[in-house]
C-alpha positions as CSV (number, residue, x, y, z in Angstrom):
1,X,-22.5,20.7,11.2
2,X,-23.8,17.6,9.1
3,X,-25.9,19.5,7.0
4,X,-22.6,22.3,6.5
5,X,-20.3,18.8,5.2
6,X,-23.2,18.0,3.1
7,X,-23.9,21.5,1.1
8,X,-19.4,21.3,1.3
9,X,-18.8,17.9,0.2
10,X,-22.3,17.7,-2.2
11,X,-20.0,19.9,-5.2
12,X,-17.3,17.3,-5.3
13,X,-19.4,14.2,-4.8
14,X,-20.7,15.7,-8.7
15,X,-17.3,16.3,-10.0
16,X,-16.5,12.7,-8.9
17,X,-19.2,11.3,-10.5
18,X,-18.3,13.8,-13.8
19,X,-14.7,12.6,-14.0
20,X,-13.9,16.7,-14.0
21,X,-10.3,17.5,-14.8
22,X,-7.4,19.0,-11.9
23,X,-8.3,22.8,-12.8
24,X,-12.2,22.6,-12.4
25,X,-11.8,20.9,-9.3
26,X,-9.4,22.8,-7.8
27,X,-12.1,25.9,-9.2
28,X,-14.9,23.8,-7.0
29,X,-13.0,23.4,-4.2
30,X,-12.0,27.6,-4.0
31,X,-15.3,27.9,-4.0
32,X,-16.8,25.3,-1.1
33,X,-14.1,26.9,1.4
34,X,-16.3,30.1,0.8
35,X,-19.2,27.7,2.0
36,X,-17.3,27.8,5.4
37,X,-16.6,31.0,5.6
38,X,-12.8,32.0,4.1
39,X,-13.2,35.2,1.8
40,X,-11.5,35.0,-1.7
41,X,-11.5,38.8,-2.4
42,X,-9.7,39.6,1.0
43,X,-6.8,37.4,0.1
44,X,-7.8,34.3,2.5
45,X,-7.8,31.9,-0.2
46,X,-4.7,32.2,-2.6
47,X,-4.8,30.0,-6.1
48,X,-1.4,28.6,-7.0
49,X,0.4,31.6,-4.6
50,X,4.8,31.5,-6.0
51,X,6.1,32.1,-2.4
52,X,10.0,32.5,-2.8
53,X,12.3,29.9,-0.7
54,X,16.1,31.1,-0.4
55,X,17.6,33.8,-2.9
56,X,16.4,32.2,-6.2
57,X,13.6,29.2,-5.8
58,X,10.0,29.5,-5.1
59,X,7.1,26.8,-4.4
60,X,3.9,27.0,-6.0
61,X,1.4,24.9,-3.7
62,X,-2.1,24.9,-4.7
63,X,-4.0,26.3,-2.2
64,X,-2.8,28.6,0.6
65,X,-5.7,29.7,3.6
66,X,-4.7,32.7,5.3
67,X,-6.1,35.3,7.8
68,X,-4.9,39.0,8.3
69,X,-1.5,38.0,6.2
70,X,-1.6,34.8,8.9
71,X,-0.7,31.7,6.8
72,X,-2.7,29.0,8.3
73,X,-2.8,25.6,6.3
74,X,-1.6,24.6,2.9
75,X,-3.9,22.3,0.3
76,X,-2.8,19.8,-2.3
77,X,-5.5,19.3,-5.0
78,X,-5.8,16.4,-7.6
79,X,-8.8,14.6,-9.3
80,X,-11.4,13.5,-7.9
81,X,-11.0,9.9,-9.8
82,X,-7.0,10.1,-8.8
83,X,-5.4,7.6,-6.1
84,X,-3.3,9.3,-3.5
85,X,0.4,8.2,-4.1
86,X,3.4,8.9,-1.9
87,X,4.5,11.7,-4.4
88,X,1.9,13.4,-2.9
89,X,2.1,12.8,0.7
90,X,5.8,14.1,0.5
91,X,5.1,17.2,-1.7
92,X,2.2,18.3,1.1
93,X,4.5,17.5,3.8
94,X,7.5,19.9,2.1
95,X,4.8,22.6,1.8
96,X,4.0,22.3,5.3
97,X,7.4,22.5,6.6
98,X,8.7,25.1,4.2
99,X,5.6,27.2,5.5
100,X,6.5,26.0,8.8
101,X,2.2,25.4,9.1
102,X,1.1,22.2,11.5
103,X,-1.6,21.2,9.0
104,X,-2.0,20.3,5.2
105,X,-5.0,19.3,3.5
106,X,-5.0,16.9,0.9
107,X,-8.2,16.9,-1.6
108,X,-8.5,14.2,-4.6
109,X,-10.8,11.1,-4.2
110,X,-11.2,11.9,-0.5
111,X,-10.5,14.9,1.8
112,X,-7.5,13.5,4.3
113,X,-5.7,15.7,7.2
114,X,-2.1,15.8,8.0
115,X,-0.6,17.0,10.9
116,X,3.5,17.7,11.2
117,X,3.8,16.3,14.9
118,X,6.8,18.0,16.6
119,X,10.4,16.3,16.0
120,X,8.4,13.4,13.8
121,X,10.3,11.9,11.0
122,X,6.8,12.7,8.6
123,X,3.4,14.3,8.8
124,X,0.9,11.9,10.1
125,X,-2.8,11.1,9.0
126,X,-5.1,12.2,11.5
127,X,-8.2,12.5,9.5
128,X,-9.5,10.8,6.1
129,X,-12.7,11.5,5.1
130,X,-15.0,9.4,1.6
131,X,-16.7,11.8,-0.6
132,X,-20.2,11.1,0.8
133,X,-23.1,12.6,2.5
134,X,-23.8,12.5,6.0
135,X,-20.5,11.5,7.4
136,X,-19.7,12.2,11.2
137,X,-16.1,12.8,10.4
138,X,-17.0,14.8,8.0
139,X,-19.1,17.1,10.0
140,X,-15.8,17.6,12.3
141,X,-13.8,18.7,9.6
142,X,-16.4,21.0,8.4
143,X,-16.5,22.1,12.4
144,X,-12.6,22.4,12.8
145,X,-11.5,24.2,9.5
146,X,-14.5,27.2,9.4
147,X,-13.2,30.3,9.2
148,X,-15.4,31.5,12.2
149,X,-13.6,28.3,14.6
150,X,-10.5,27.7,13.3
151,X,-7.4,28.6,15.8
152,X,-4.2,27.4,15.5
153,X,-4.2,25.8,19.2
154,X,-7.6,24.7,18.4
155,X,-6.6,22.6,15.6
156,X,-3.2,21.4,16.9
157,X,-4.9,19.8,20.1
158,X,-7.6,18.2,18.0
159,X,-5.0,16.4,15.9
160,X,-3.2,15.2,19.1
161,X,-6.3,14.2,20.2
162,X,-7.1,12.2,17.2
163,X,-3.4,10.4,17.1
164,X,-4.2,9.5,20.8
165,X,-7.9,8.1,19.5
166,X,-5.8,6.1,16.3
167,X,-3.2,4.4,19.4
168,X,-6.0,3.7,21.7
169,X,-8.2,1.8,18.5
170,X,-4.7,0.0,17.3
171,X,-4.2,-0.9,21.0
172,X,-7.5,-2.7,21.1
173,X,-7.5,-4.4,18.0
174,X,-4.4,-5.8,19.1
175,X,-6.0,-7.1,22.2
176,X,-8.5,-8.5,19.8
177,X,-6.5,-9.8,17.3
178,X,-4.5,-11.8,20.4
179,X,-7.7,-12.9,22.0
180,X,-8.5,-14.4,18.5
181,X,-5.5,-16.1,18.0
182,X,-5.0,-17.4,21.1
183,X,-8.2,-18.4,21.7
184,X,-8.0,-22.1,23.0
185,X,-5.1,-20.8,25.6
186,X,-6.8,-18.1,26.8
187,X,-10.2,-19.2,27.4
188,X,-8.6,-22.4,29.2
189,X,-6.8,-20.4,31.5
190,X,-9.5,-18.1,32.2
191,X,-11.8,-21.0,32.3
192,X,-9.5,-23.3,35.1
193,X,-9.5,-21.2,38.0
194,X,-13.4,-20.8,38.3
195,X,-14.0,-24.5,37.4
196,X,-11.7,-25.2,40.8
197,X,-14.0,-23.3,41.8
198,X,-17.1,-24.3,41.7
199,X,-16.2,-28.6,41.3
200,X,-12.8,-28.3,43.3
201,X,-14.6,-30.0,46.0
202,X,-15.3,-33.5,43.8
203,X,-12.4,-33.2,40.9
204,X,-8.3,-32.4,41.4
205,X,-6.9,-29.7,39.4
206,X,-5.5,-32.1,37.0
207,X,-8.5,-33.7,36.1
208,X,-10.1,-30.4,35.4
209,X,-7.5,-29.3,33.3
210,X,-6.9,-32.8,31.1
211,X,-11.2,-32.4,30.6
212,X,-10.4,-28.9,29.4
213,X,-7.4,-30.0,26.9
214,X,-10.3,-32.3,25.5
215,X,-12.2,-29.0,24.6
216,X,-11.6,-27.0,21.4
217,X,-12.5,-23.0,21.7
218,X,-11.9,-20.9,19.0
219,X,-13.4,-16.7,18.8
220,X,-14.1,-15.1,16.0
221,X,-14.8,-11.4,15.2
222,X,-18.4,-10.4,14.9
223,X,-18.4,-6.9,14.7
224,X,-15.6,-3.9,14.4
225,X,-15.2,-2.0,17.1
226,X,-16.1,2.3,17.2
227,X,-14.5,3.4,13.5
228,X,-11.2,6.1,14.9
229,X,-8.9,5.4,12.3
230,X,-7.4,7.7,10.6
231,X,-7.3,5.1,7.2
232,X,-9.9,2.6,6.6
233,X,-8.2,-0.5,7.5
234,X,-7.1,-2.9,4.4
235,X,-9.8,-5.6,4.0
236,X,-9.0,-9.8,3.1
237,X,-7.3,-10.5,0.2
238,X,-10.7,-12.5,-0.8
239,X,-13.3,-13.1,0.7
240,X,-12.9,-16.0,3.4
241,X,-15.9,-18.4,2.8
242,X,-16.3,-21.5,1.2
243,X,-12.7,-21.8,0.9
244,X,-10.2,-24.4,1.8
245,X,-7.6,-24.9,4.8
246,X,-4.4,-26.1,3.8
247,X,-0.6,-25.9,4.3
248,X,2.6,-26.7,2.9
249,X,5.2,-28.1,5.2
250,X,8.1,-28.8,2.5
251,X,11.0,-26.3,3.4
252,X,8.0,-24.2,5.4
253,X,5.5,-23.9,8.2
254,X,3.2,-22.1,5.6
255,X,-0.7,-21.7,5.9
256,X,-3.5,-21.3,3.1
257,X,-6.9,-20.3,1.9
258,X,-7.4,-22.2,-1.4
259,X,-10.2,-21.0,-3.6
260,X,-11.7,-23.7,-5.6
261,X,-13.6,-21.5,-7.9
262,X,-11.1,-20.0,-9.4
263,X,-8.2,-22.0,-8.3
264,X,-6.2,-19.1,-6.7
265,X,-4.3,-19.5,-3.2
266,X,-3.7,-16.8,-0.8
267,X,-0.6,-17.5,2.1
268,X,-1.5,-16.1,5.2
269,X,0.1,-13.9,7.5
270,X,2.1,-15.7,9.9
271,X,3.6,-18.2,7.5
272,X,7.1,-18.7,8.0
273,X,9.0,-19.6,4.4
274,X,12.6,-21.2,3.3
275,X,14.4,-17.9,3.8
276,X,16.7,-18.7,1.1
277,X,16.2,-20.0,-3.0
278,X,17.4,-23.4,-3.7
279,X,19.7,-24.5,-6.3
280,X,18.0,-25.1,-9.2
281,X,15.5,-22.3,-8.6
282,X,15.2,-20.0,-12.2
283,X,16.8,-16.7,-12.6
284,X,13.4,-15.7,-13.4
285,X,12.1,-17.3,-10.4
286,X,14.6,-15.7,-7.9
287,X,14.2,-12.4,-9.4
288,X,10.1,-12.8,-8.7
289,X,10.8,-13.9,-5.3
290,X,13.3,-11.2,-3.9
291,X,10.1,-8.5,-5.1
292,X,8.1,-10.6,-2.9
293,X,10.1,-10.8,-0.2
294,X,10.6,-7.3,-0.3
295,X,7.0,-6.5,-0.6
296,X,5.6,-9.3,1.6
297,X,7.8,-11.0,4.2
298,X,9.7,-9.2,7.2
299,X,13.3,-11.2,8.1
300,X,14.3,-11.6,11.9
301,X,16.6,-14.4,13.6
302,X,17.1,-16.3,10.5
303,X,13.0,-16.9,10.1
304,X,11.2,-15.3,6.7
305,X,7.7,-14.2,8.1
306,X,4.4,-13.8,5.6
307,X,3.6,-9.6,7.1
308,X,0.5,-9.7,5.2
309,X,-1.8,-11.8,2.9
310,X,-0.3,-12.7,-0.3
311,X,-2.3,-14.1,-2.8
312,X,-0.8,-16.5,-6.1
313,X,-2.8,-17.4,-9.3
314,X,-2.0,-20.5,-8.5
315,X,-1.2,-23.7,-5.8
316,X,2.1,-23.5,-7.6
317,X,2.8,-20.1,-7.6
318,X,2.5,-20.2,-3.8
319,X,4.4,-23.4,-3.1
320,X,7.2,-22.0,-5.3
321,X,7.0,-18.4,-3.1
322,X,7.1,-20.5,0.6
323,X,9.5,-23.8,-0.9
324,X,11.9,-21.4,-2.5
325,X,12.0,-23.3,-6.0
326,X,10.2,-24.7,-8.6
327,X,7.0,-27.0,-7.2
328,X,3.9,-28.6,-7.6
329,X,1.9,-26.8,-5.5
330,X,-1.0,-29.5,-6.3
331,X,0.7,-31.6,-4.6
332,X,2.5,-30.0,-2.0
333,X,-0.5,-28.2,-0.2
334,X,-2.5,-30.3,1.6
335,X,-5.9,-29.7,3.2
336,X,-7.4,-30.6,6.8
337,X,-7.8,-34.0,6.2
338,X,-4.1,-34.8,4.2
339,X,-5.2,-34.5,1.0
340,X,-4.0,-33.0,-1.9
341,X,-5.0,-30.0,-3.8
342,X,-5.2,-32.0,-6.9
343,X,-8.3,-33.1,-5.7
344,X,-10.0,-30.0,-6.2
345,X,-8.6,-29.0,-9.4
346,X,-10.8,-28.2,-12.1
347,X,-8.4,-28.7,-15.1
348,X,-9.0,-25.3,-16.7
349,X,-12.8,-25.2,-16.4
350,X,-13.1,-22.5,-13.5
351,X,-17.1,-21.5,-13.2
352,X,-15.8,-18.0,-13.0
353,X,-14.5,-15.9,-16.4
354,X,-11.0,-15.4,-16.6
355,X,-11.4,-11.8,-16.1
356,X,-13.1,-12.9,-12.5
357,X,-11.8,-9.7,-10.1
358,X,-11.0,-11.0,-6.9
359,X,-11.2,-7.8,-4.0
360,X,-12.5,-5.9,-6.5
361,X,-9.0,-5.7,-7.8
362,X,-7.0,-8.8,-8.0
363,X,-6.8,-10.1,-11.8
364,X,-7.2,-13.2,-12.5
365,X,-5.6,-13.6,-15.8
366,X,-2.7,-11.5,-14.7
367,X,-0.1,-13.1,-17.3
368,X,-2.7,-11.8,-20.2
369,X,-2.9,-8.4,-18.4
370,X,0.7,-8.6,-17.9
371,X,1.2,-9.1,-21.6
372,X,-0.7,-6.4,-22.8
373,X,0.2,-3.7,-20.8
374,X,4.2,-4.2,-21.5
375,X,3.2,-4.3,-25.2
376,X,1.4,-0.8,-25.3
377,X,4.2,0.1,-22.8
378,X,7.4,-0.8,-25.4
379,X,4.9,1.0,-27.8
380,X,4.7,4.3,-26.1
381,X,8.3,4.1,-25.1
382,X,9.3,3.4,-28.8
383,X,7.2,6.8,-29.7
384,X,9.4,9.1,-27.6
385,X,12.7,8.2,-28.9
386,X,14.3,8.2,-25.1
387,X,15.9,4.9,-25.3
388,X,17.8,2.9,-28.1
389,X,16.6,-0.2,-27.2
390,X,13.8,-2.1,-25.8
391,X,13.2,-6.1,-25.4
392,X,10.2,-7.5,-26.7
393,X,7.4,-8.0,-24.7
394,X,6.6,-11.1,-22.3
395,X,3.8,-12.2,-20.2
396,X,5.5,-11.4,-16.9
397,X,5.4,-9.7,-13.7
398,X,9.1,-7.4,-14.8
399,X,10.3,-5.1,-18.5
400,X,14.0,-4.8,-18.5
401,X,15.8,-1.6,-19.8
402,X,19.3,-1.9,-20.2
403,X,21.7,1.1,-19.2
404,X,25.4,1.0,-20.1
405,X,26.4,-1.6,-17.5
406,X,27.0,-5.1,-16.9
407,X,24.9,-6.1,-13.9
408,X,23.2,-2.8,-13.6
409,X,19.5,-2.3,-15.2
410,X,16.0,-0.4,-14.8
411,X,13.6,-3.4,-13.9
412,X,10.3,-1.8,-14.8
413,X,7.0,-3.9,-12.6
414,X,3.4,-4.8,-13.4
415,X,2.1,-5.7,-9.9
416,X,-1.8,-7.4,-11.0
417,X,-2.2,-8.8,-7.2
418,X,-1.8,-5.8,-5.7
419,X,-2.3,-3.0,-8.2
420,X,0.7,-1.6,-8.2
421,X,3.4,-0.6,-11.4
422,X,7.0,0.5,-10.8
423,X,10.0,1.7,-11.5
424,X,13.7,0.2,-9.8
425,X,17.2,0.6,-10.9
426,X,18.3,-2.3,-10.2
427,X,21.7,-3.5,-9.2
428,X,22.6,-7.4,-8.8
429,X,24.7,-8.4,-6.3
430,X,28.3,-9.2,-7.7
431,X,28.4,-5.3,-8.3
432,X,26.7,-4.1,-5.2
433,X,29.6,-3.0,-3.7
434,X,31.0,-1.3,-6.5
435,X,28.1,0.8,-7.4
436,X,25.8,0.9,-4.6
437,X,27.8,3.1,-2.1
438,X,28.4,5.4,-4.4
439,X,25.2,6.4,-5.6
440,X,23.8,6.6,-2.5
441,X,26.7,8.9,-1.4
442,X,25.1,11.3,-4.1
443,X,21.4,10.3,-3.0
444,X,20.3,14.0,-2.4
445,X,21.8,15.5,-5.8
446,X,20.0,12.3,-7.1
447,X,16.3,12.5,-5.8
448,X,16.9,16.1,-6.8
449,X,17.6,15.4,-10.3
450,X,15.1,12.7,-10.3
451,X,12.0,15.1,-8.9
452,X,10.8,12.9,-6.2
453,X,11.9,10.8,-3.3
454,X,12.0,6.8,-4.0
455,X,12.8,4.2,-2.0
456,X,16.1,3.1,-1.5
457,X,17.6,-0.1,-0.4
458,X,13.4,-1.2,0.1
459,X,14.9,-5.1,1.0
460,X,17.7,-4.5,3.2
461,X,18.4,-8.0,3.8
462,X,18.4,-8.9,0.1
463,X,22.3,-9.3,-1.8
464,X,20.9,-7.1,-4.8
465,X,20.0,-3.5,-3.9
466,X,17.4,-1.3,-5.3
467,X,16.2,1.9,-5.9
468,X,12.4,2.2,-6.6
469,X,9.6,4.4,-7.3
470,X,6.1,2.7,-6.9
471,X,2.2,4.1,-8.5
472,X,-1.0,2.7,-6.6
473,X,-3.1,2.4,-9.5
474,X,-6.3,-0.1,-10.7
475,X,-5.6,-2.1,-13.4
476,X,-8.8,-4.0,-13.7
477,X,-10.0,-0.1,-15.0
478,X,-8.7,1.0,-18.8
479,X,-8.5,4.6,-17.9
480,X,-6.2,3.7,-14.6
481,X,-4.2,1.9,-17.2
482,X,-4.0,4.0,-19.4
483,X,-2.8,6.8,-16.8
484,X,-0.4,3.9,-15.1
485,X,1.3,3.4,-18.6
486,X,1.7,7.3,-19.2
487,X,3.0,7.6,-15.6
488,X,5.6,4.3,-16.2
489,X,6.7,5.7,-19.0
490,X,7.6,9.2,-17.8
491,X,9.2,8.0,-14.8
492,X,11.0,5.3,-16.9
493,X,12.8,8.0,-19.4
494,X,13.6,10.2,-15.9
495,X,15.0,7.2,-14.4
496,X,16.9,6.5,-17.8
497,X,18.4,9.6,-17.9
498,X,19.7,10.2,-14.5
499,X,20.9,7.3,-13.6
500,X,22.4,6.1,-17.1
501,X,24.7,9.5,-16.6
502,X,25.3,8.4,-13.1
503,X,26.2,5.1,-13.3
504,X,28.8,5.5,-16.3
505,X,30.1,8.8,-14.6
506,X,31.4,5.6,-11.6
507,X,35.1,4.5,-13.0
């Protein structure tokens, strides 16, 4: 089956490389399911089908399979240089279930299976496959979806089979990620009883155990184990050599990885932060922090946990994230030895250029970024004549758009950390309760009129409340940019529109 995924996935390794627009691909990809066996001319593969829903709508998905009138499994097709987005996800998943078919396809910049497990809140990933030759995985799918194999039993025990393989592999690198952190305890322990053992004879248990507390194990991972994900896992923020070790106890039990190249600080998972903003902390400030917290940190019995690597431009940036207010993270974070970070600071004169890419995707010089891409932003808005008026344009992570009400705005986001741009409505706190209920009352007749599904109330435990629509782009790349901004600004006007009428439709 190898050498069947490689003639299959060959076509649209080409279109990749050819940057090949939506229609040719989804031509390409018509044709490579002949490879396996589905005929066109009998009706098996149906372009753009309209199948009706109800008395007067219809959906239109891109591909339909079918076999002797059967339908089978549904495809969503987009470029091959696209990046899958939730929009996506969700549109494939409401194919699925308004065909009522277990399994959707989604082909772009890789093939990825989805599998509508029974009485599951969403369609899971059981399968994502790279464009590229000679891959195992990709050999099953060839295996599983041929015309000549495919059964719907068939394909609905090997997706069970594959959720079972993803618990099994998150199972173990639990166990692995616990034997890693815990190293020191659990090698003691393990360690104690055949010490007693074997010197029991000539030393009491306490004297074995006070040598062992003068011991210092650590483990560390030098390999992955069998690859059975469904999606690759998410690697380091940066890469973790030749950096620095430090924390930050002010207000925090925080821990850091400094790098002293290009003077950026990453918190680690684990960190617990000052759950709360001080006093004196900037409107500005608080307003960066909530979209942290909601991004970054999970809140349980009064603690604010770090979920996942964060990384900050500067020592400052991160001491301000952790402290809760202004601070000079130079000072604050301290390495191994008690010193400060000041001592490592190279006053501006980094050996990397300012346009250094750190994970191949976080930008350095995000302000610069920042300020250029809300400039040609305000500029495209202006063109379309949507809005009345727009602010000028600042070197910051947030664009404001005012709607008709006091305390209520759009707060469009440049994420250049994590690659992300957004669209929230945004509604502060001393109006919450006025507004918010209300328009979530409506939240169907809203997502409806909005054309997608965002994410509502994303920070639960926040005062403000938000409603927010988020694109996965690149923005180290001027044609991801360049799509972000068009994408930004589209979803801006929609968000205008609906929720300008909805808000000043609230007496």
């Amino acid at each position: 089956m190898i050498e069947k995924w490689n003639q299959f996935v060959y076509v649209l390794c080409e279109a990749k490389k050819k940057d090949v627009d939506e229609d040719t691909y989804h031509t390409l990809i018509e044709n490579q399911l002949q490879l396996l066996g589905w005929i066109m001319y009998k009706g098996e593969i149906c372009h753009k089908p309209n199948i009706p829903i109800g008395n007067s709508k219809f959906i239109q998905p891109d591909i339909l399979v079918k076999s002797d009138g059967e339908d089978l499994f549904v495809i969503e097709v987009k470029r091959p240089v696209h990046t899958q987005t939730e929009r996506e996800r969700v549109q494939l998943e409401s194919y699925m279930r308004q065909l009522k078919l277990d399994v959707g396809i989604y082909i772009g910049e890789h093939i990825e299976v989805f599998y509508d497990k029974p009485k599951s809140k969403d369609a899971v990933s059981v399968l994502r496959i790279p464009l590229e030759i000679d891959n195992k995985l990709g050999a099953k799918f060839v295996e599983k979806f041929n015309r000549e194999q495919f059964g719907k039993d068939d394909i609905v025990d090997f997706c069970e089979q594959r959720i079972e393989e993803i618990q099994r592999q998150s199972n173990l690198n639990k166990i692995k990620e616990s034997l890693i952190a815990n190293a020191q305890i659990q090698i003691a322990e393990s360690l104690r009883p055949y010490l007693m053992d074997k010197y029991g004879s000539s030393f009491s248990e306490e004297e074995i155990k006070g040598m062992l507390a003068t011991m210092r194990f650590t483990a560390s991972a030098e390999g992955r184990l069998p690859e059975t994900k469904a999606v690759a896992p998410t690697p380091p923020l940066i890469p973790k050599t030749n950096l620095i070790k430090c924390v930050l106890t002010r207000n925090a039990n925080a821990k850091g990885l400094f790098n002293p190249e290009d003077q950026s600080l990453t918190v680690l998972k684990g960190s617990t932060i000052n759950p709360v903003h001080l006093d004196k902390i900037s409107p500005a400030g608080r307003k960066k922090r909530d979209i942290l917290f909601a991004k970054y940190t999970d809140f349980r019995n009064g603690e604010r946990t770090v979920k996942e690597d964060v990384c900050f431009d500067s020592p400052s940036g991160a001491a301000q994230f952790c402290v809760g207010g202004s601070s000079n993270g130079w000072s604050q974070w301290k390495d191994e030895t008690g010193q400060e970070l000041n001592v490592y600071r190279n006053n501006g004169k980094a050996s990397f250029s300012d346009t250094k890419i750190i994970r191949s995707k976080k930008i350095v010089d995000s302000h610069k970024i920042q300020l250029d891409f809300w400039t040609r932003f305000k500029d495209k808005l202006k063109a379309t004549n949507k809005i009345p008026s727009l602010q000028t344009p600042r070197a910051q992570y947030w664009y404001d758009i005012r709607i008709g009400r006091q305390n209520i705005l759009l707060s469009n986001v440049c994420n250049t950390l994590k690659d992300f741009v957004g669209v929230k409505l945004y509604i502060r706190k001393a109006v919450v309760d006025k507004y918010y209920p209300t328009l979530e009352a409506r939240k169907n007749e809203i997502n409806l009129a909005l054309g997608c599904e965002p994410e509502w109330d994303a920070n639960p435990t926040a005062n403000d409340k938000t409603i927010a629509l988020f694109h996965q782009t690149d923005l180290s790349d001027p044609s991801k940019m360049e799509e972000a901004l068009d994408w930004l600004v589209q979803q801006t006007i929609i968000f205008y529109n609906v929720f300008s009428k909805e808000v000043k439709g609230i007496k």
